[in-house]
PDB file of the backbone (N, CA, C, O) and the ligand in Angstrom, with CONECT records:
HET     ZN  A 101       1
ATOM      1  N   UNK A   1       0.832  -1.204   0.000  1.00  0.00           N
ATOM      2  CA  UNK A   1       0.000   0.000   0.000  1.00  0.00           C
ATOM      3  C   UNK A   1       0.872   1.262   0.000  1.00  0.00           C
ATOM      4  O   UNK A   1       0.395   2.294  -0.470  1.00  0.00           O
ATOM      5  N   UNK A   2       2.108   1.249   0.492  1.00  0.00           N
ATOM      6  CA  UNK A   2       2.967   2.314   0.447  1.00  0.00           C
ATOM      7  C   UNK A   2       3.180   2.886   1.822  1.00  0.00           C
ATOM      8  O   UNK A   2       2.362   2.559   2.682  1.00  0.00           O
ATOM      9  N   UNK A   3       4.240   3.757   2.177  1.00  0.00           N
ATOM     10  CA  UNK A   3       5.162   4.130   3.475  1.00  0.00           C
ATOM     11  C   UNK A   3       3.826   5.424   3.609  1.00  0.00           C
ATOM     12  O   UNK A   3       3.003   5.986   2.886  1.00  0.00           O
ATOM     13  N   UNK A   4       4.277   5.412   5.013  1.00  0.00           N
ATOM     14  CA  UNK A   4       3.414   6.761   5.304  1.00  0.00           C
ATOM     15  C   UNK A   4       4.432   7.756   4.708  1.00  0.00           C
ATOM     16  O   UNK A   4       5.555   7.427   4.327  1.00  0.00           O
ATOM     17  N   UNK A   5       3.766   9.405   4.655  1.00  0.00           N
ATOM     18  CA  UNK A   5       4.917  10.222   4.071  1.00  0.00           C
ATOM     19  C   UNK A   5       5.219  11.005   4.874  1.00  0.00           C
ATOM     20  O   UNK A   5       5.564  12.084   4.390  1.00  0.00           O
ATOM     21  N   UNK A   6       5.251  10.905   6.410  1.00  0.00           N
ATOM     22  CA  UNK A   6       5.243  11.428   7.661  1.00  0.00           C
ATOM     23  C   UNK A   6       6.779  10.535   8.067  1.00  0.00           C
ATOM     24  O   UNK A   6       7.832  11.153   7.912  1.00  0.00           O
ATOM     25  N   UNK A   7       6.814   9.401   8.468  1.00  0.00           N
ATOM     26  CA  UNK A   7       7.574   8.673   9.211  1.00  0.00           C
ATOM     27  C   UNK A   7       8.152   8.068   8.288  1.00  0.00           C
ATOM     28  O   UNK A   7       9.338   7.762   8.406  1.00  0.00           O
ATOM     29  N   UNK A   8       7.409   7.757   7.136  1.00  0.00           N
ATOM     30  CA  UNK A   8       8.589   6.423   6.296  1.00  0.00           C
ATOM     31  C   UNK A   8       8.453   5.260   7.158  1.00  0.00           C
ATOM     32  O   UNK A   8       9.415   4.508   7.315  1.00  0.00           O
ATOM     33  N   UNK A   9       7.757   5.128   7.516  1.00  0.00           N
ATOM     34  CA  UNK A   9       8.302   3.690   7.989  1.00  0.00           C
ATOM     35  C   UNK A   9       7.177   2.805   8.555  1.00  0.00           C
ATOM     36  O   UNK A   9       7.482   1.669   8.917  1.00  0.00           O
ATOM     37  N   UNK A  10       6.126   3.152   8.645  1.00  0.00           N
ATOM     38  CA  UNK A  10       4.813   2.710   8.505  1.00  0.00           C
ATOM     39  C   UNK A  10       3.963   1.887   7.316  1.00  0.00           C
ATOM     40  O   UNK A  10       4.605   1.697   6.283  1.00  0.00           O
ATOM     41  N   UNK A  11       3.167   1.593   7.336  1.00  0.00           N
ATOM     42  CA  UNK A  11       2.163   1.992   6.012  1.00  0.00           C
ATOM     43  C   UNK A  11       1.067   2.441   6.238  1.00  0.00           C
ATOM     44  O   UNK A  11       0.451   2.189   7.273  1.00  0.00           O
ATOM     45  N   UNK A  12       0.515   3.392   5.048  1.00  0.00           N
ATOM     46  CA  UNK A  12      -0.680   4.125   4.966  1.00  0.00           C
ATOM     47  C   UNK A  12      -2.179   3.239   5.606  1.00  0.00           C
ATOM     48  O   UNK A  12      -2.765   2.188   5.345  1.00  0.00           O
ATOM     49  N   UNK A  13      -2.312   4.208   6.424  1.00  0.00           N
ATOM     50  CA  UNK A  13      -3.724   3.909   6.748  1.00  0.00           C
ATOM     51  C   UNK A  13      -4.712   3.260   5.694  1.00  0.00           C
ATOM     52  O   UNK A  13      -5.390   2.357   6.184  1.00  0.00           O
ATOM     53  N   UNK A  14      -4.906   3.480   4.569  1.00  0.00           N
ATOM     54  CA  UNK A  14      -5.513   3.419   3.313  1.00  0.00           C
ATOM     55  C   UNK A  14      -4.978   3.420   2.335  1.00  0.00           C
ATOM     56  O   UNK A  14      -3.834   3.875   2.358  1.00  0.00           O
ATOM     57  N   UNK A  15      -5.355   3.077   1.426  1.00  0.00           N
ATOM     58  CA  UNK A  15      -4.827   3.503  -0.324  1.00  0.00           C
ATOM     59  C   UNK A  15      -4.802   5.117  -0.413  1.00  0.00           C
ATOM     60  O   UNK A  15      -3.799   5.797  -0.625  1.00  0.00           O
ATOM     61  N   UNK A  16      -6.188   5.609  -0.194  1.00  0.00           N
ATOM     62  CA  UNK A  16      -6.112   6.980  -0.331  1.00  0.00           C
ATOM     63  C   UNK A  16      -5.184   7.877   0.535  1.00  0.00           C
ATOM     64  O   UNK A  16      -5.116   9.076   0.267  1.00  0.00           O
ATOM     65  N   UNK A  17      -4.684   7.510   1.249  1.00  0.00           N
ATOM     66  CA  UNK A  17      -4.429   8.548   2.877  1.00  0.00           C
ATOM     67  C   UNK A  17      -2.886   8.380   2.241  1.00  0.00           C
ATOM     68  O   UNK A  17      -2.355   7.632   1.419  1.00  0.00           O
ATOM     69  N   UNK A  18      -2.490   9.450   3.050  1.00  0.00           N
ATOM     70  CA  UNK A  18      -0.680   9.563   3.036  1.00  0.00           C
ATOM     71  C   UNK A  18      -0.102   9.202   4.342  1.00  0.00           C
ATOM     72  O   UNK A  18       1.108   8.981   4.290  1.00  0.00           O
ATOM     73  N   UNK A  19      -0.821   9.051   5.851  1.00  0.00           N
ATOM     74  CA  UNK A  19      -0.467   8.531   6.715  1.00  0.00           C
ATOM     75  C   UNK A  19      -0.310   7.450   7.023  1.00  0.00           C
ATOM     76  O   UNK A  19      -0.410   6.666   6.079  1.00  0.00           O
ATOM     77  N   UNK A  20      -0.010   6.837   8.351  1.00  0.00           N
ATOM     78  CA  UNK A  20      -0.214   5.575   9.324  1.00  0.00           C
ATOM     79  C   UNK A  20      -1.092   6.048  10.414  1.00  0.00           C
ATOM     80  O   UNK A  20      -1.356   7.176  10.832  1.00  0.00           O
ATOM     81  N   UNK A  21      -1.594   4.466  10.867  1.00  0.00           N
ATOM     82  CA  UNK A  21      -2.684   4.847  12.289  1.00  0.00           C
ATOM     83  C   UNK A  21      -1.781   6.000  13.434  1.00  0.00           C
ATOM     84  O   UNK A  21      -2.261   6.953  14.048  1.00  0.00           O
ATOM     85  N   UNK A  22      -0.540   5.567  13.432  1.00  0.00           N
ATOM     86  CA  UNK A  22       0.166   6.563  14.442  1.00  0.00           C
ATOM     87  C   UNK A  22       0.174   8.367  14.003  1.00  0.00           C
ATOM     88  O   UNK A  22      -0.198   9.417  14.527  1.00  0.00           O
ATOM     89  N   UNK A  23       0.695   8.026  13.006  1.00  0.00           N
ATOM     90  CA  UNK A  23       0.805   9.181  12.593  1.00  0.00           C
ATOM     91  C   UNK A  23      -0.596   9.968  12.500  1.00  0.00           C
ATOM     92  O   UNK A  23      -0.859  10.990  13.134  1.00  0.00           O
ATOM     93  N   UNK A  24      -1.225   9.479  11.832  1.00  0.00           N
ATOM     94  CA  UNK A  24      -2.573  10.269  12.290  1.00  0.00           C
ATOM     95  C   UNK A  24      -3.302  11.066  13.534  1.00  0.00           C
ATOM     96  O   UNK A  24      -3.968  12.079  13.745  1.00  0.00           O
ATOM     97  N   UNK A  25      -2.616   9.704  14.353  1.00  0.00           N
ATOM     98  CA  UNK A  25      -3.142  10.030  15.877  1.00  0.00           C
ATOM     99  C   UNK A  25      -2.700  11.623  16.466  1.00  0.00           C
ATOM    100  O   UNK A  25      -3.135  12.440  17.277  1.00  0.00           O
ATOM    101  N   UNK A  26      -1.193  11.450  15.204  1.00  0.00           N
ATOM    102  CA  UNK A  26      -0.418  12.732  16.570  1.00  0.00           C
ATOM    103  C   UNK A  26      -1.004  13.862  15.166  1.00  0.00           C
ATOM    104  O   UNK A  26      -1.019  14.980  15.680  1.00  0.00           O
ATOM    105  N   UNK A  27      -1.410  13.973  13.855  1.00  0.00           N
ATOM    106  CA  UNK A  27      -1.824  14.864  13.355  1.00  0.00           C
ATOM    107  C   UNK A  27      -3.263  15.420  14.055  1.00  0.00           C
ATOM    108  O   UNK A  27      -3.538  16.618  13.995  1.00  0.00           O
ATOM    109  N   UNK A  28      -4.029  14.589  14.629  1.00  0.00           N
ATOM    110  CA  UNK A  28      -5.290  14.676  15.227  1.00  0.00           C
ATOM    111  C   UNK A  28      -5.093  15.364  16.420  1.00  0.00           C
ATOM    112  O   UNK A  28      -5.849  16.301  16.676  1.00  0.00           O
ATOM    113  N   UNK A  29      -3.760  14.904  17.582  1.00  0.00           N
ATOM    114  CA  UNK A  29      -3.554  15.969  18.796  1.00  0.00           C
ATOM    115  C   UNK A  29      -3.330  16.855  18.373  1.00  0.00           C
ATOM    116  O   UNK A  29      -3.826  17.804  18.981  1.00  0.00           O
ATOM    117  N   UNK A  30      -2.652  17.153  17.360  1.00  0.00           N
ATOM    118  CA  UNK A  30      -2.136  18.093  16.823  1.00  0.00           C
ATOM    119  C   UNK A  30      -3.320  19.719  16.542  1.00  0.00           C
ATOM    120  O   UNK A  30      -3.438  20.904  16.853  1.00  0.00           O
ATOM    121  N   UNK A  31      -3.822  18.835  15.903  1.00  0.00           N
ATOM    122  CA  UNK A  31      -5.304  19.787  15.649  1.00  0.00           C
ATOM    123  C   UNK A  31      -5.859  20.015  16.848  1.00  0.00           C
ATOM    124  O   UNK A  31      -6.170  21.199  16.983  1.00  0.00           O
ATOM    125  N   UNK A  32      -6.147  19.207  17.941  1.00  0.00           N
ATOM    126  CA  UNK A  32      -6.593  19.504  19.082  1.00  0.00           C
ATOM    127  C   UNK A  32      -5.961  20.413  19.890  1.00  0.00           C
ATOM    128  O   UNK A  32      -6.483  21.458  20.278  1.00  0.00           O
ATOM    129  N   UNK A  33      -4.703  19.996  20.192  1.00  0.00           N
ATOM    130  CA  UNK A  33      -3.939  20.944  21.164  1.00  0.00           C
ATOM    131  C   UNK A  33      -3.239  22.375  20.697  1.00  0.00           C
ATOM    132  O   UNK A  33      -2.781  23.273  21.403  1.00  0.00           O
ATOM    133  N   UNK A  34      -3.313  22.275  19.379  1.00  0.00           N
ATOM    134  CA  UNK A  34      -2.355  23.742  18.652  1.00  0.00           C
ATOM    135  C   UNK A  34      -1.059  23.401  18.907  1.00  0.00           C
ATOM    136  O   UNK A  34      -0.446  22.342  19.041  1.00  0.00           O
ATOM    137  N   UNK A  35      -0.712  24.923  18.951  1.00  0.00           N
ATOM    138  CA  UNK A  35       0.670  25.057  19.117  1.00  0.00           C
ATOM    139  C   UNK A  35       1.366  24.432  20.706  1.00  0.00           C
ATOM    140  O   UNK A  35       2.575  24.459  20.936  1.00  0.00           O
ATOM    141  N   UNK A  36       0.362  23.912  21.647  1.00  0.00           N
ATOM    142  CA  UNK A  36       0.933  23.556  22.806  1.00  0.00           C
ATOM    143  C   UNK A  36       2.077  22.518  22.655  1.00  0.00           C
ATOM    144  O   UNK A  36       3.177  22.463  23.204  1.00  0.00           O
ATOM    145  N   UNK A  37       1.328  21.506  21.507  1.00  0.00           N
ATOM    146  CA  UNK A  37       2.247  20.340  20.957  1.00  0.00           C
ATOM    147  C   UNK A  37       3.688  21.087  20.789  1.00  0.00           C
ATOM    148  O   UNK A  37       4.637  20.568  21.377  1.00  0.00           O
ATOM    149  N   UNK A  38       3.857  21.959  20.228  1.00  0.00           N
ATOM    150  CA  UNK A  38       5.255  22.011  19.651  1.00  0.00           C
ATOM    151  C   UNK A  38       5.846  22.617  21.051  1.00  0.00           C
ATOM    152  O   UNK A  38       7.021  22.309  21.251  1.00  0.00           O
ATOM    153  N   UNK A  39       5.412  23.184  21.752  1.00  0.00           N
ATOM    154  CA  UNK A  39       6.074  23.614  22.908  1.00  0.00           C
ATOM    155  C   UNK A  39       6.419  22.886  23.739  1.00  0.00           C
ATOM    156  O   UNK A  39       7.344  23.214  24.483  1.00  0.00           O
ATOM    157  N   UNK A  40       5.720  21.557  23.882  1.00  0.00           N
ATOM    158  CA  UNK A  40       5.348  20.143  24.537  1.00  0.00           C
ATOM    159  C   UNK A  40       6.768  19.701  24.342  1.00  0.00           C
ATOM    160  O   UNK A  40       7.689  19.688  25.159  1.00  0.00           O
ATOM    161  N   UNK A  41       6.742  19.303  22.942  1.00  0.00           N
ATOM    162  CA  UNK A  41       8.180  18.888  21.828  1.00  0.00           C
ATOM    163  C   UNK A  41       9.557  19.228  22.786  1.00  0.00           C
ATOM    164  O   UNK A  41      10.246  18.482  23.482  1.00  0.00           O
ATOM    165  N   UNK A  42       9.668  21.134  22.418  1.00  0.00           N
ATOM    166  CA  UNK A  42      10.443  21.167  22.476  1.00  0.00           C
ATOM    167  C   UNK A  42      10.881  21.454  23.759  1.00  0.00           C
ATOM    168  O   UNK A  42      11.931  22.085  23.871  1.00  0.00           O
ATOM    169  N   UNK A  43      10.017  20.963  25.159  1.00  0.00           N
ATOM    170  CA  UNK A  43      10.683  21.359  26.475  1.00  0.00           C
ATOM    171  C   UNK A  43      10.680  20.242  26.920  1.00  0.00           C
ATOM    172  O   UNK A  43      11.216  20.170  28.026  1.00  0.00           O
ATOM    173  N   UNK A  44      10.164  18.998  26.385  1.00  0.00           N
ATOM    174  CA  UNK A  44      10.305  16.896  26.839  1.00  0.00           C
ATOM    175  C   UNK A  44      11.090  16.608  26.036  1.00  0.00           C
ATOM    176  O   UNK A  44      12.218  16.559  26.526  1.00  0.00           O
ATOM    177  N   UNK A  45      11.049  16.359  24.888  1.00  0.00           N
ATOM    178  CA  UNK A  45      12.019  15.726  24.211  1.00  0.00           C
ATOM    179  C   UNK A  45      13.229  16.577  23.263  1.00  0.00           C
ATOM    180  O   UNK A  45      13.976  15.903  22.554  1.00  0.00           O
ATOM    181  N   UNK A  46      13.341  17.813  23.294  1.00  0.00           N
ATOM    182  CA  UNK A  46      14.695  18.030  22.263  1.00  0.00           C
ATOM    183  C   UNK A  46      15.188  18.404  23.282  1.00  0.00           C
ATOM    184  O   UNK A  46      14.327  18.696  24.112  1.00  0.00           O
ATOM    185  N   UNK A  47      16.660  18.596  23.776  1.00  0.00           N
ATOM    186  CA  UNK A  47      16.731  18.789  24.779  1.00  0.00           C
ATOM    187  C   UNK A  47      18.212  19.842  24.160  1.00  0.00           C
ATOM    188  O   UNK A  47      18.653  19.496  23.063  1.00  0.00           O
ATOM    189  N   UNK A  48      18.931  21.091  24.880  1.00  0.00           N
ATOM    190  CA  UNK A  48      20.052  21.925  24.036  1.00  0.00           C
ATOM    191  C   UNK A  48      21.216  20.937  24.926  1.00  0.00           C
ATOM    192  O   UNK A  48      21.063  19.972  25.675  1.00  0.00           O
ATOM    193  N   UNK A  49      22.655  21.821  24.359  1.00  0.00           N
ATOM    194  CA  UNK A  49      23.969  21.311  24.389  1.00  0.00           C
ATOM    195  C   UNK A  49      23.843  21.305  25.996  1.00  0.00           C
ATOM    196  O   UNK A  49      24.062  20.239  26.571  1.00  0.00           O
ATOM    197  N   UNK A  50      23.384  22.831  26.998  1.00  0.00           N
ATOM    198  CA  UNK A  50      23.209  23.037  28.008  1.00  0.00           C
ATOM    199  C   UNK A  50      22.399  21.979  28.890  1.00  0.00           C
ATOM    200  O   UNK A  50      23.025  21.626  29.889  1.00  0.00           O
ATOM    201  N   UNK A  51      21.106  21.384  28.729  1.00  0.00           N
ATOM    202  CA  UNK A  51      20.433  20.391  29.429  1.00  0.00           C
ATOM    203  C   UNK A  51      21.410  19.258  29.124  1.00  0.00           C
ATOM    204  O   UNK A  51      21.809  18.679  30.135  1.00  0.00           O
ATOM    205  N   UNK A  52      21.912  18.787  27.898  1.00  0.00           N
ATOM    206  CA  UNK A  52      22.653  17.844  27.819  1.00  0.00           C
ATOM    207  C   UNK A  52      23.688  17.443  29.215  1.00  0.00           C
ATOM    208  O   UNK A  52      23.691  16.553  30.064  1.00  0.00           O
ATOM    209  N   UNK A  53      24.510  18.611  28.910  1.00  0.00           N
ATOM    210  CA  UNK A  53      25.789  18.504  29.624  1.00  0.00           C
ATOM    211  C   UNK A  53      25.379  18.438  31.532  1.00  0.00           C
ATOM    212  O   UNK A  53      26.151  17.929  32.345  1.00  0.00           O
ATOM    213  N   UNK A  54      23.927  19.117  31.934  1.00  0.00           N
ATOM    214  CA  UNK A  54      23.379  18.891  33.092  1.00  0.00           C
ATOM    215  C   UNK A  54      22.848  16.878  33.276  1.00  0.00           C
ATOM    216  O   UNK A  54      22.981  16.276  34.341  1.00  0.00           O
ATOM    217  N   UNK A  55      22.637  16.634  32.792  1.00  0.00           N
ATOM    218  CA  UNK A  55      22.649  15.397  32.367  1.00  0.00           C
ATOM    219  C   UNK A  55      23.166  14.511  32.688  1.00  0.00           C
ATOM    220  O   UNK A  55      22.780  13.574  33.386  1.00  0.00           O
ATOM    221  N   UNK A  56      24.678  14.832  31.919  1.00  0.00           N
ATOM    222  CA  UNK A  56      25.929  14.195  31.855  1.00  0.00           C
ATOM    223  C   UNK A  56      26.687  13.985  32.985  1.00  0.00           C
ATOM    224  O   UNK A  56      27.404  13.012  33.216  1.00  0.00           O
ATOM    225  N   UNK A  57      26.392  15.417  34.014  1.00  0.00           N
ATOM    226  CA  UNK A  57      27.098  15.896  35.427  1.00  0.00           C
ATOM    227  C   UNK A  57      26.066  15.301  36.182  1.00  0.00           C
ATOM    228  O   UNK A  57      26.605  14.891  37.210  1.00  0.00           O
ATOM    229  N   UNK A  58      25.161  15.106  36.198  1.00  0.00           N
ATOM    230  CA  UNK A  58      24.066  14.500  36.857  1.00  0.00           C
ATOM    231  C   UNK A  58      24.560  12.745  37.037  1.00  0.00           C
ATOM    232  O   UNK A  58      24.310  12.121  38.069  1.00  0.00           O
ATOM    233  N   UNK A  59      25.111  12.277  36.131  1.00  0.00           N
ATOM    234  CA  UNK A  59      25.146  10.828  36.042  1.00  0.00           C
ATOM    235  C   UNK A  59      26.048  10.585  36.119  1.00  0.00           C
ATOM    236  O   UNK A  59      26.120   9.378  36.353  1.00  0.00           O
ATOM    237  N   UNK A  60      27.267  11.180  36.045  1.00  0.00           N
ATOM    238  CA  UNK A  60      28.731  10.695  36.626  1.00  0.00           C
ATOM    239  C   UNK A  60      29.125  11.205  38.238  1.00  0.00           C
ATOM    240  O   UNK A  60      30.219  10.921  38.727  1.00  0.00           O
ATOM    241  N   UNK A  61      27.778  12.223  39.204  1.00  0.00           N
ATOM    242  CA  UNK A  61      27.606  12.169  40.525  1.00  0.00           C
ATOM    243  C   UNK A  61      27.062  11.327  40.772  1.00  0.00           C
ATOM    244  O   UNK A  61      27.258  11.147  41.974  1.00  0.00           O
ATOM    245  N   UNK A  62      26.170  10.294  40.249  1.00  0.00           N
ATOM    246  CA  UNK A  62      25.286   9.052  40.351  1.00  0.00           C
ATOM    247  C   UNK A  62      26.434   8.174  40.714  1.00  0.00           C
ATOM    248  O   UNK A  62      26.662   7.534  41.740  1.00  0.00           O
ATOM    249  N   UNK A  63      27.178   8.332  39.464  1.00  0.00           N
ATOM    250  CA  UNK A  63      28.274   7.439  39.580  1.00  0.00           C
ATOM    251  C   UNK A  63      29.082   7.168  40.666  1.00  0.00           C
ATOM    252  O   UNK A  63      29.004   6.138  41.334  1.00  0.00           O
ATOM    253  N   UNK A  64      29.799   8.008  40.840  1.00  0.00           N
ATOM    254  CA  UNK A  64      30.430   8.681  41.972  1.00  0.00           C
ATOM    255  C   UNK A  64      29.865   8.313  43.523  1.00  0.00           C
ATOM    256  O   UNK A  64      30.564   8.403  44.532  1.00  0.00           O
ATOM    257  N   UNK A  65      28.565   7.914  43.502  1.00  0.00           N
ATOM    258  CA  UNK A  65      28.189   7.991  44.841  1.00  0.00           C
ATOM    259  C   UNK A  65      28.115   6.499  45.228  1.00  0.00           C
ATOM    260  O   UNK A  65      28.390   6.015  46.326  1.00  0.00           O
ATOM    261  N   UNK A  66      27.583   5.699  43.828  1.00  0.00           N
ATOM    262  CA  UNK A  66      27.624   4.571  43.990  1.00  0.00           C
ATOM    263  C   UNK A  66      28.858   3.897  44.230  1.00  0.00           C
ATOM    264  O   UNK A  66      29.037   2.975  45.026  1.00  0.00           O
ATOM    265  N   UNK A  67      29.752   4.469  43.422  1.00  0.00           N
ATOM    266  CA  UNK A  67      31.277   3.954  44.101  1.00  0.00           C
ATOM    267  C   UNK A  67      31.806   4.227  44.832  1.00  0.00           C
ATOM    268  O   UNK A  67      32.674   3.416  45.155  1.00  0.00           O
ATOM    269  N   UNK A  68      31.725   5.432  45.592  1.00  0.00           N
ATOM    270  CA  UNK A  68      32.223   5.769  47.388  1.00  0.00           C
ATOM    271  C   UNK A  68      31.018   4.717  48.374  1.00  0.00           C
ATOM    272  O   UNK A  68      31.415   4.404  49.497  1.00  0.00           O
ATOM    273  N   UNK A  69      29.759   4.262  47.988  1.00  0.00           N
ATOM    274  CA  UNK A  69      29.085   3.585  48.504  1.00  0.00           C
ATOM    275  C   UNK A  69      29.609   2.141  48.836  1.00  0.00           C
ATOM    276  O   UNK A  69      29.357   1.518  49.868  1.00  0.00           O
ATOM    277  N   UNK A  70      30.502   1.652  47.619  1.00  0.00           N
ATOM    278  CA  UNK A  70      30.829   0.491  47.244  1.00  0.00           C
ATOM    279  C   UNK A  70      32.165   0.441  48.490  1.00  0.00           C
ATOM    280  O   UNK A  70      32.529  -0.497  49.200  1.00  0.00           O
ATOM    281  N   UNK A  71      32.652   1.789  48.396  1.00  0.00           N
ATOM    282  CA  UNK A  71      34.120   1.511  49.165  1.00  0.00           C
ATOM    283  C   UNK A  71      34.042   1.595  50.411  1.00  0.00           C
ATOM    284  O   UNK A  71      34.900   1.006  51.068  1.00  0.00           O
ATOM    285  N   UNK A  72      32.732   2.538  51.265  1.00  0.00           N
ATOM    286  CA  UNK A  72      32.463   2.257  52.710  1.00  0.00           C
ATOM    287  C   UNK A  72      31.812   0.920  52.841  1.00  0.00           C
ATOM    288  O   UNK A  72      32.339   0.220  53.705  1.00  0.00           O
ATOM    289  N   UNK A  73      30.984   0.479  52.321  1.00  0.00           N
ATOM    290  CA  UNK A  73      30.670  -1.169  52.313  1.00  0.00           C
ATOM    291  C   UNK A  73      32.107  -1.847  52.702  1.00  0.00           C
ATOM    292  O   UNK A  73      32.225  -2.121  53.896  1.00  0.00           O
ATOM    293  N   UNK A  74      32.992  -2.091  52.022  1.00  0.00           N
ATOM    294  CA  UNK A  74      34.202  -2.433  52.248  1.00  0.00           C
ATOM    295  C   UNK A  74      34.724  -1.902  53.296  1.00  0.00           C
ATOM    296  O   UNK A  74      34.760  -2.581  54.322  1.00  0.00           O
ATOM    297  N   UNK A  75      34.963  -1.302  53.295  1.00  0.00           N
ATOM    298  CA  UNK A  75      35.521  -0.622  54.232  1.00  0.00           C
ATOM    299  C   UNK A  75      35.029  -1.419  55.992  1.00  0.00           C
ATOM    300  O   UNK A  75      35.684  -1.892  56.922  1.00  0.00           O
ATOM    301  N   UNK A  76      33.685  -1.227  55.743  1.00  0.00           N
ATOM    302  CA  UNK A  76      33.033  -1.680  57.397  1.00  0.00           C
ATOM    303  C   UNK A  76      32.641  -3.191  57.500  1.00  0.00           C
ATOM    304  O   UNK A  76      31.956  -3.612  58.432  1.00  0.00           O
ATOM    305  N   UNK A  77      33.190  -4.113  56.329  1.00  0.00           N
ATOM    306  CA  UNK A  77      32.963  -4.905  56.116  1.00  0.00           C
ATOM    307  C   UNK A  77      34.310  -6.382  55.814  1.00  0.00           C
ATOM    308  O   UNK A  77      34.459  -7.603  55.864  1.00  0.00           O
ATOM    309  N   UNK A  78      34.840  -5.382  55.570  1.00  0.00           N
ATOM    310  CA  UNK A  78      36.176  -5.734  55.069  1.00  0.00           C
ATOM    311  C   UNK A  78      36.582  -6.188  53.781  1.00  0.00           C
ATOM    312  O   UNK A  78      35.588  -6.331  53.070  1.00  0.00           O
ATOM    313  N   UNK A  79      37.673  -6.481  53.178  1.00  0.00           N
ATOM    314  CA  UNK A  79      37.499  -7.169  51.787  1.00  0.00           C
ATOM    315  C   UNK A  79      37.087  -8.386  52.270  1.00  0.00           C
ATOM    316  O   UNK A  79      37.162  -8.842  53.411  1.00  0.00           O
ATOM    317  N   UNK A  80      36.478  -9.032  50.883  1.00  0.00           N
ATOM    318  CA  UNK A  80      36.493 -10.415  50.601  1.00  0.00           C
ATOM    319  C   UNK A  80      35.792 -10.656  49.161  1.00  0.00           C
ATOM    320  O   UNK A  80      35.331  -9.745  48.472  1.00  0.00           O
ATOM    321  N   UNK A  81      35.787 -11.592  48.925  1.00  0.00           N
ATOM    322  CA  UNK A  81      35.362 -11.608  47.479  1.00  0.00           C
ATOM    323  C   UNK A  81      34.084 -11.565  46.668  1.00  0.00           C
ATOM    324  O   UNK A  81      33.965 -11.468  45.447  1.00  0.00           O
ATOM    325  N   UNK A  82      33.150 -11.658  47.605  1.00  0.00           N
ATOM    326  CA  UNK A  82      31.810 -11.712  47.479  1.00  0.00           C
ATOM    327  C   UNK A  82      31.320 -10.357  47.571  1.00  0.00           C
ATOM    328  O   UNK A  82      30.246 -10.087  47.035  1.00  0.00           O
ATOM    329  N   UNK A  83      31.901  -9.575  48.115  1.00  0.00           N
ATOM    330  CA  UNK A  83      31.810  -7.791  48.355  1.00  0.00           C
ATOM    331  C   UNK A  83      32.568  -7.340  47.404  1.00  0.00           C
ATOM    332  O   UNK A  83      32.427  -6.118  47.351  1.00  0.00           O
ATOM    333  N   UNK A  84      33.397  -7.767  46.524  1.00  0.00           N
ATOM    334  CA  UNK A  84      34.457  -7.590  45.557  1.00  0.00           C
ATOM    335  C   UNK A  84      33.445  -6.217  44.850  1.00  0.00           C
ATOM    336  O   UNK A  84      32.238  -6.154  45.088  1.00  0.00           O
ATOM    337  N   UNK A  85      33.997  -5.427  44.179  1.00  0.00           N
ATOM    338  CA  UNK A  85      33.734  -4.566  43.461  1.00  0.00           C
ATOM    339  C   UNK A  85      33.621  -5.149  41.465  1.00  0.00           C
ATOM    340  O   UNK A  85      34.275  -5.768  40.626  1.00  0.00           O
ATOM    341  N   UNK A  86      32.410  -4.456  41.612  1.00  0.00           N
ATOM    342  CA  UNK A  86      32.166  -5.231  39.820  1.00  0.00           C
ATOM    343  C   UNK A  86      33.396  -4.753  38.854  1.00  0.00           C
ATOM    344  O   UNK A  86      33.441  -5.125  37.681  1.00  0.00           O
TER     345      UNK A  86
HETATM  346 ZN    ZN A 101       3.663   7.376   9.932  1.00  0.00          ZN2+
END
C-alpha cells in the first residue's frame, strides 16, 4: 500500500491517505492541542547542548556515589570476594 509520508516507515492507513494509524493520531492531537504540541516537543524531548551537559554531570555524581558507597561497604565490612567490586 505504500510508506506513510510522515515517518517512512509505517504503512498508509488506506490507499487513499498519506499517513499511518500513528501518525494520524499525533496529526489529530495536533489539531486539538495547537501550538501547545510544539512547545510540549520542544521542552520533553529536544533537549540543548546546556540540558545535555546537566545530564551528563548528573550521572557521573550518580556514579560517583555509587562507588564511594561500594568503598564504605568495604571498608566496614572488610574485603572479601563476594563484596568484591564489579
Ligand atoms: Zn507514519
Amino acid at each position: 500500500m505504500g510508506l506513510c509520508y510522515f515517518c517512512e516507515k509505517n504503512d498508509r492507513e488506506c490507499y487513499t491517505g498519506y499517513y499511518c494509524n500513528e501518525c494520524k493520531k499525533l496529526q489529530r492531537i495536533l489539531k486539538l492541542y495547537g501550538d501547545d504540541v510544539y512547545k510540549t516537543n520542544d521542552t520533553v524531548f529536544i533537549r540543548n547542548s546546556k540540558q545535555q551537559q546537566y545530564k551528563i554531570d548528573t550521572m557521573n555524581i550518580k556514579a560517583h556515589i555509587k562507588v564511594d558507597e561500594l568503598d564504605e561497604k568495604q571498608d566496614k565490612d572488610g574485603y572479601n570476594l563476594r563484596n568484591k567490586r564489579p
